[in-house]
N, C-alpha and C positions, 0 to 999 in steps of 0.2 A: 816799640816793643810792647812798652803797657797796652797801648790802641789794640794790638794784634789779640794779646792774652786777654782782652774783655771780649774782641769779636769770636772767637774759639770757645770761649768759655759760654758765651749766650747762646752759641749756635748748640751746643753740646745739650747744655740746660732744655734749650726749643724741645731736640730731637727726643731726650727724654720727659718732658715733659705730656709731649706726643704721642709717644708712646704708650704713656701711663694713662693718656685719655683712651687711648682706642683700646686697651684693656679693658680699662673700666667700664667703655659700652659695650662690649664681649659680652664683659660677663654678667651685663645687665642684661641683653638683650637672652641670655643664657636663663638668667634667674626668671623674664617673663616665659620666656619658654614651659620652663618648667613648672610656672605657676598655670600657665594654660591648660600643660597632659595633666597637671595634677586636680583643674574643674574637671576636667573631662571625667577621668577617673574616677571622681568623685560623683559627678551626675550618672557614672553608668552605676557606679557602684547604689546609689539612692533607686535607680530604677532597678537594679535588680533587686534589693529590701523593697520594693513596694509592690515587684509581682512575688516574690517568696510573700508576703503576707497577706497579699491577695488570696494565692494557692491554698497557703494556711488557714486562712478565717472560712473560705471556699470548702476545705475538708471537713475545718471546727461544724457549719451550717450543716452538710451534709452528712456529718456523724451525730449532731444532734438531732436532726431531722428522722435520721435512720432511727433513732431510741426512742424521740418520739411518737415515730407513726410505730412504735411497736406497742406503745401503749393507747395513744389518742391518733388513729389516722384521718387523713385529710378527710373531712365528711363529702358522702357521693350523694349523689341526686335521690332525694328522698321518694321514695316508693313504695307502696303497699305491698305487703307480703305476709303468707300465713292467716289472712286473717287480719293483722294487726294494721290501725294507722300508716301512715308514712313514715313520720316520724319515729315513732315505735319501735319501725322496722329499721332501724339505722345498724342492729347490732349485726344483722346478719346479711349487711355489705360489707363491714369489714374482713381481714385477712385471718386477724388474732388479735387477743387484749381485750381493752376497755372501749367502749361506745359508749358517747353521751349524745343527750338529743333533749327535746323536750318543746313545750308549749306553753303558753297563758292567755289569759281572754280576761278583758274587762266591761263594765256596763256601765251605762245611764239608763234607769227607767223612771219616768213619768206619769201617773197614771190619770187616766183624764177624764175616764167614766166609772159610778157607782164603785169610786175611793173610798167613802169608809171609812176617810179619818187618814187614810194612806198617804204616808210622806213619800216624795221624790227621794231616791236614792242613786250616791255611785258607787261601784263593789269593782275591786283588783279580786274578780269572782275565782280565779284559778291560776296558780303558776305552779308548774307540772314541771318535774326532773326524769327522764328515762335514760336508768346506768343500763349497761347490759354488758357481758362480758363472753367473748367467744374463744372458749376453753380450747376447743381444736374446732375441726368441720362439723364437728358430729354432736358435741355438746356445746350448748349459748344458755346462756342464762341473761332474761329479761325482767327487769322492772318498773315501775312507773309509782314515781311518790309527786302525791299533792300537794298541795298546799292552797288550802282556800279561805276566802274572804282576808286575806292579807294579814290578820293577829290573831291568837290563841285566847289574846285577853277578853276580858267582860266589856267590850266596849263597841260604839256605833248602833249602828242597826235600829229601826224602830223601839224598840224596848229597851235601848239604851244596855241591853245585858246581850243581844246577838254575840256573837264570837265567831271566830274561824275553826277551822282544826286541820293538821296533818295526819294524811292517809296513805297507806300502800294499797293502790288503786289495781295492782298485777304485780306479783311476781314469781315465776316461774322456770322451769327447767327445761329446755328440749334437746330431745336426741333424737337426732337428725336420721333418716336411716335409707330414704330411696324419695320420690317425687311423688310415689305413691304413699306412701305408708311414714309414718313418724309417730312420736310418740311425748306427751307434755305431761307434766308435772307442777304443782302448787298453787297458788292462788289465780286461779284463774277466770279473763274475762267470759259470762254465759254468753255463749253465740247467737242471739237472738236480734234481729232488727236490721235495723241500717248505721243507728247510733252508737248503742253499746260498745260494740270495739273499734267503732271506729269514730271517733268520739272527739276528733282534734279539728279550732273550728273553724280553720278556711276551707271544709271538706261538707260543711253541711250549712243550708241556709236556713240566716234567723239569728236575732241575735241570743237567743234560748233556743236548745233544742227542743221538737217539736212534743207537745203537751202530751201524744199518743205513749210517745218512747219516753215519758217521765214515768207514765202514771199506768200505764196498762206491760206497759215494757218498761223496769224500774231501773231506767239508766243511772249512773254507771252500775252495773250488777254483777260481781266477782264473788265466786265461792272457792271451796279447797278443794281437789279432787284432783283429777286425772282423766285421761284421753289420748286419742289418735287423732290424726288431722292429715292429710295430702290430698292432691289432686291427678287427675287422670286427662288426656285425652279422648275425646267422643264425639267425632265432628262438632268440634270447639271443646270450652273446657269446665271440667267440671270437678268441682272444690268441695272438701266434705271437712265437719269438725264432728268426733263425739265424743262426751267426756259424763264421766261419775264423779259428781258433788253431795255433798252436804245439802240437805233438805230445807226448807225455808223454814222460820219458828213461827208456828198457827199461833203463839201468844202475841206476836207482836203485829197480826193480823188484824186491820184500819175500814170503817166505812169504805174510805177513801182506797182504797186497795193494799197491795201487797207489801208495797215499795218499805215499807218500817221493820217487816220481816225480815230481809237478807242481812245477814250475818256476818257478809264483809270480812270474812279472815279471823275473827277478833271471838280466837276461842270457842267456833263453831260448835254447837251439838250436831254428832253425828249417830243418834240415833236413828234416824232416817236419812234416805239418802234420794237424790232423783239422779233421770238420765237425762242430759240436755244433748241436743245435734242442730245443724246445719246441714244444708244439701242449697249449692249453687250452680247454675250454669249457666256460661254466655256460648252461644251457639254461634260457629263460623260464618253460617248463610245468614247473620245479621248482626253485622259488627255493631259494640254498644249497646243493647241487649243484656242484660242481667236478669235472671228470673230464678225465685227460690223459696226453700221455707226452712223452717226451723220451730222445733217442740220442746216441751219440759214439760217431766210426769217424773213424780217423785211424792212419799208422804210429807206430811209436815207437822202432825201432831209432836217430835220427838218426845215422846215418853212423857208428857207435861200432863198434868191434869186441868178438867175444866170439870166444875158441876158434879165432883164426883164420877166423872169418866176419862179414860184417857183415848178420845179419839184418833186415827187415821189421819184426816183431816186430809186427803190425796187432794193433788194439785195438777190440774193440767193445765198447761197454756201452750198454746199455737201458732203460730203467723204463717203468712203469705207476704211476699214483697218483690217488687219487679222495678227494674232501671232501666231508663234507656238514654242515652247521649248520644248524640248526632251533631258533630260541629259545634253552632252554639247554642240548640237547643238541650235542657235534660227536664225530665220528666220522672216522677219519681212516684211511688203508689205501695203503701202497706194495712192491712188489716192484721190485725192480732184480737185473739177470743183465749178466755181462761171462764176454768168452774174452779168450784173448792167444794170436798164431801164436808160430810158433818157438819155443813151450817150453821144448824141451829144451836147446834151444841157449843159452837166456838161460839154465836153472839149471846148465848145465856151467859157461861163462861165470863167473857169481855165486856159484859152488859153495854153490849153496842151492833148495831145489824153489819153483820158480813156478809156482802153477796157470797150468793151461790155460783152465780154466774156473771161474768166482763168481758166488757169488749169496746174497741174502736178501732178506727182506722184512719188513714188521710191520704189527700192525693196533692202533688204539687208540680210547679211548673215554672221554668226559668228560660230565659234566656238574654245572650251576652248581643247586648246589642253594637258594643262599641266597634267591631271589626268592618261595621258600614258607615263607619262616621271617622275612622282615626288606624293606624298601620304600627302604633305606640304596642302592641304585644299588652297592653292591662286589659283588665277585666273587669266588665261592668249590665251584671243582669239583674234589671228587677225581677223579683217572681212572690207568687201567691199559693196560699197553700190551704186547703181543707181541712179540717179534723172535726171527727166526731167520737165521744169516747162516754162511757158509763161505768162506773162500778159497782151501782144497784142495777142490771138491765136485767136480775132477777134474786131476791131476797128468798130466805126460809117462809115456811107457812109458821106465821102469829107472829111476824116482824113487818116493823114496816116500812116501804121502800121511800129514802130520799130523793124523791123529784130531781134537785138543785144540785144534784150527783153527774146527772148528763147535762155536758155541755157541747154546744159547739163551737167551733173557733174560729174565724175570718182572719187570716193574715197576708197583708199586702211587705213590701218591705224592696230593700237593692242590697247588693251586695257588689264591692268592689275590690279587684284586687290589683294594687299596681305593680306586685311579684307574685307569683303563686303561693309564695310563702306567708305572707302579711294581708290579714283581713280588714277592712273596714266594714259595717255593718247597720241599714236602719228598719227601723219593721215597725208595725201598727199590728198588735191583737185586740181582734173584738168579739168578746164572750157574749154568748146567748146560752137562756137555760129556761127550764119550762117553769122551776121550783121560783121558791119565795128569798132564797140567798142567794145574792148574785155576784158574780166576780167580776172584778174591777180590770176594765179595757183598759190598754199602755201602750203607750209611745215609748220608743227604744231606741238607746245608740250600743253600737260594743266594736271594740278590736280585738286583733287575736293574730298572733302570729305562730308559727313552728322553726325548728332548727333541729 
């Protein structure tokens, strides 16, 4: 009987015990279950927080983006327009708001003949800012501030007292009004040459602009005044600028020419006034082709006295100037001629001879050899260039003329660019003069880029 009740009893105990295991892996196999939907869920749910944040930072960029480009939009391919540089011209690709753009150029010169005592120098010669802001379509406001030789302080430079200084180089108003017809306002650059306004320097060869457009054409040269400016069609096209400035000041009129005269913004006398214009045209039946001129006639005495007189002192200057580009050749060619009245009255006055009459010119000639030798898109033309210039090519009677006034120039040089935007730069000037002071020939390095 006991035998029976332990066999009943252990089989009972088996059954439940049996039981109680196959439970428990129910509901184990229940709990991984559950722990499996609940990765899952978990890993959709992680994907879906990482495209919602995705979307989200997606909208944050492109609402920033949008506030952005209302103020500084994406910069477009820099292009000449109006007149102005490329760079310059930045304000008037954009839609609305603010445009920034700008340039700098640096040097090495060496000078290697009839130096003089002349040290080797390096100059951070120019770093240029152009704000400009485009108010609707119709009105843009443009500027250009310098900054050169890199400090304000009394320091470097041969004399150890050189300096730099900050300048507003342009700055101006336009209202915009048809393709023919517009209208500007403020400091604005004189339309004369090749340089002047357009004056940024992966656009011109040399690691200095050429000695003609320093000195006979007194680069950079900006007065205050006012003007028109559009262009027309005429089997091809043709460009016109004319504007009323403030006159040049005949007291600050140099052997050496005009260039100390202009008045630069900075509180101008407008007692006198001149008229400056441009007239250009590239003609269809020959693409590349630029040809054109451009005047300035205006007094210059403003109301100053010399000698007990307050002379006139009228001023004319002239140019001529013609382009042509073909593939990789360019060729380039200007003459520029000025008088000044009352002569003699300004160099009693100034107790120093002021021509009556100047003038030069130069011719140049480049080409990009690199597209027979390499398929790389850089640019790489040596070219050479001419000039001939005087500022005595005729003095007053019982003054007498500085020989060592006319010079002429011999420059050889390359120019490379491995973006259009970024200059490298080398050149050799060698001065000839008939006089007894002579100017000291250099070897040159410079860069320069734009944005």
């Amino acid at each position: 009987m006991n035998r029976l009740h332990h066999v009943v009893t252990g089989a009972v105990l088996s059954f439940a015990l049996s039981g109680a295991l196959s439970t428990a892996h129910a509901q184990s196999s229940e709990i991984a279950e559950l722990r499996r939907r609940l990765e899952v869920l978990e890993r959709k749910q992680a994907e879906e927080n990482r495209a919602i944040k995705d979307k989200t930072d997606t909208i944050a960029r492109e609402l920033d983006k949008s506030k952005l480009g209302q103020i500084l939009p994406e910069k477009a391919e820099l292009k000449s327009q109006w007149g102005m540089g490329p760079a310059a011209s930045s304000v008037y690709n954009v839609k609305q708001g603010l445009s920034l753009g700008g340039y700098g150029e640096g040097t090495f010169r060496s000078f290697v003949e009839d130096a003089s005592g002349k040290k080797d120098t390096a100059d951070l010669l120019r770093l240029v800012s152009y704000v400009g802001y485009k108010f609707s379509d119709s009105i843009i406001f443009n500027s250009e501030i310098e900054f050169e030789h890199a400090t304000t302080s009394g320091i470097g430079g041969e004399s150890g007292k050189d300096q730099g200084e900050v300048s507003v180089e342009f700055g101006y108003l336009d209202f915009l009004g048809s393709k023919e017809l517009n209208a500007r306002i403020g400091l604005l650059l004189v339309p004369m040459g090749f340089v002047n306004e357009m004056h940024e320097p992966p656009f011109y060869h040399g690691v200095r602009r050429p000695d003609v457009e320093q000195v006979i054409i007194p680069s950079t040269w900006r007065e205050n005044g006012f003007g028109v400016f559009g262009e027309a069609e005429a089997a091809g096209t043709l460009s016109y600028r004319a504007y009323l400035v403030n006159g040049l000041r005949a007291s600050r009129f140099s052997d050496t020419g005009i260039r100390s005269s202009r008045q630069n913004g900075n509180r101008s006398l407008f007692e006198d006034v001149a008229l400056t214009g441009r007239l250009d045209y590239s003609p269809d039946s020959a693409p590349g082709l630029l040809v054109g001129g451009a005047g300035w006639v205006g007094n210059s005495g403003q109301d100053e006295e010399f000698v007990g007189e307050k002379p006139d002192a009228r001023t004319l200057i002239g140019e001529l100037h013609a382009q042509y580009r073909n593939q990789q050749l360019e060729l380039r060619a200007l003459g520029a001629w000025g008088s000044i009245d009352d002569a003699e009255t300004l160099s009693a006055g100034l107790q120093k001879t002021i021509g009556d009459r100047f003038n030069g010119w130069y011719c140049e000639a480049a080409y990009d050899i690199l597209p027979h030798f390499s398929e790389s898109g850089h640019y790489f033309a040596p070219f050479v260039r001419y000039e001939s210039y005087d500022t005595h090519d005729s003095v007053p009677s019982g003054f007498e003329r500085n020989e060592s006034l006319g010079k002429e120039v011999y420059t050889i040089g390359l120019t490379y660019k491995p973006i259009p935007d970024v200059v490298l730069k080398v050149d050799y000037r060698n001065y000839e003069t008939d006089g007894e002071s002579e100017t000291a020939d250099e070897v040159a390095l410079g860069f320069g880029f734009v944005f």
